[in-house]
Residue, then its C-alpha position, 0 to 999 in steps of 0.5 A: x859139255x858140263x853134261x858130258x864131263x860128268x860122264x866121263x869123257x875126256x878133257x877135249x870134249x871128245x864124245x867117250x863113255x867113262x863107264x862099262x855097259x851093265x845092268x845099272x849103269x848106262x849102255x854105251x853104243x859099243x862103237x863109243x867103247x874103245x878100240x881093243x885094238x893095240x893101237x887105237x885110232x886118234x878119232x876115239x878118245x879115251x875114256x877117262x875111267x876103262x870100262x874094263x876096269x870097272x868090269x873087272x870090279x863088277x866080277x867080284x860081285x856079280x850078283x851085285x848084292x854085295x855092292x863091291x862097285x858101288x863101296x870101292x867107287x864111294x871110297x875111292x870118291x872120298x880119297x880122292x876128294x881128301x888127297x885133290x885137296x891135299x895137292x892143293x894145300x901142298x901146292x900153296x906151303x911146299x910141302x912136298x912129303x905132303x904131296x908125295x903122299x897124296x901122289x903115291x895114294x891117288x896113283x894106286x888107288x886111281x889106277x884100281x879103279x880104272x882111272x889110268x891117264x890120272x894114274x899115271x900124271x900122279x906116278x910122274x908126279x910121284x916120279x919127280x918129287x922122288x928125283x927132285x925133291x922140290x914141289x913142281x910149278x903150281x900151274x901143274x899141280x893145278x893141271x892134276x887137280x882139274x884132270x882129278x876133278x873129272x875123274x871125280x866127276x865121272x866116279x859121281x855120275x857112275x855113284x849117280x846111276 
């Protein structure tokens, strides 16, 4: 299981590549890829970074010889690493500016590269700290953390290939 949150697949452990089949990353059987369809059936799990995206970053380079992906996968990496720990700090003192920022940041930055479940959990988050101005329950604060932490786990299996 530690083997396939690192590849992306969701947080139930269902069987779902994180990733877009191309020439240095892991084909996928086109059957793991996720339906195209407008509404997808409950058996496939959604990824947790759309292969889509990820393919869409690989046009901007696709020779590949300018190494697009691989810089924006390394800086989204290190953002989201700097603003998971952000939410964690904000979580103990209160700070809601705090993790205002860290929400607004990840939810563009996560949604860039494909992350859209994460997205949008950091847009709510954005969402409630705007209407409520008062820091939610730490239990879920730490929920958008470990979803995070996949999301960074899978960005590192792609950094990894």
């Amino acid at each position: 299981m530690k083997k396939d949150k690192a590849m992306g697949f969701d947080r139930h452990g269902a069987d779902g590549p994180s990733q877009a089949s191309g020439a240095a990353w892991p084909q996928p059987a086109a059957s793991a890829l996720p339906s195209s369809s407008p509404s997808p059936s409950p058996s496939l799990p959604t990824p947790l970074i759309d292969p889509q995206a990820i393919e869409r970053l690989r046009e901007l380079d696709p020779s590949g010889q300018l190494g697009v992906l691989r810089r924006v996968l390394q800086a989204y990496e290190a953002s989201l690493k700097r603003h998971l720990a952000d939410i964690e700090q904000a979580a103990t003192t209160g700070d809601a500016d705090r993790l205002s920022r860290a929400a607004h940041t990840l939810k563009s930055s996560s949604a860039a590269i494909g992350a859209m479940d994460f997205s949008q959990r950091c847009a709510e988050l954005e969402q409630q700290l705007r209407s409520q101005r008062q820091v939610p329950p730490v239990a879920e604060l730490q929920s958008l953390v470990a979803d995070g932490r996949q999301v960074l786990a899978a960005v590192e299996a792609m950094l990894a290939t």
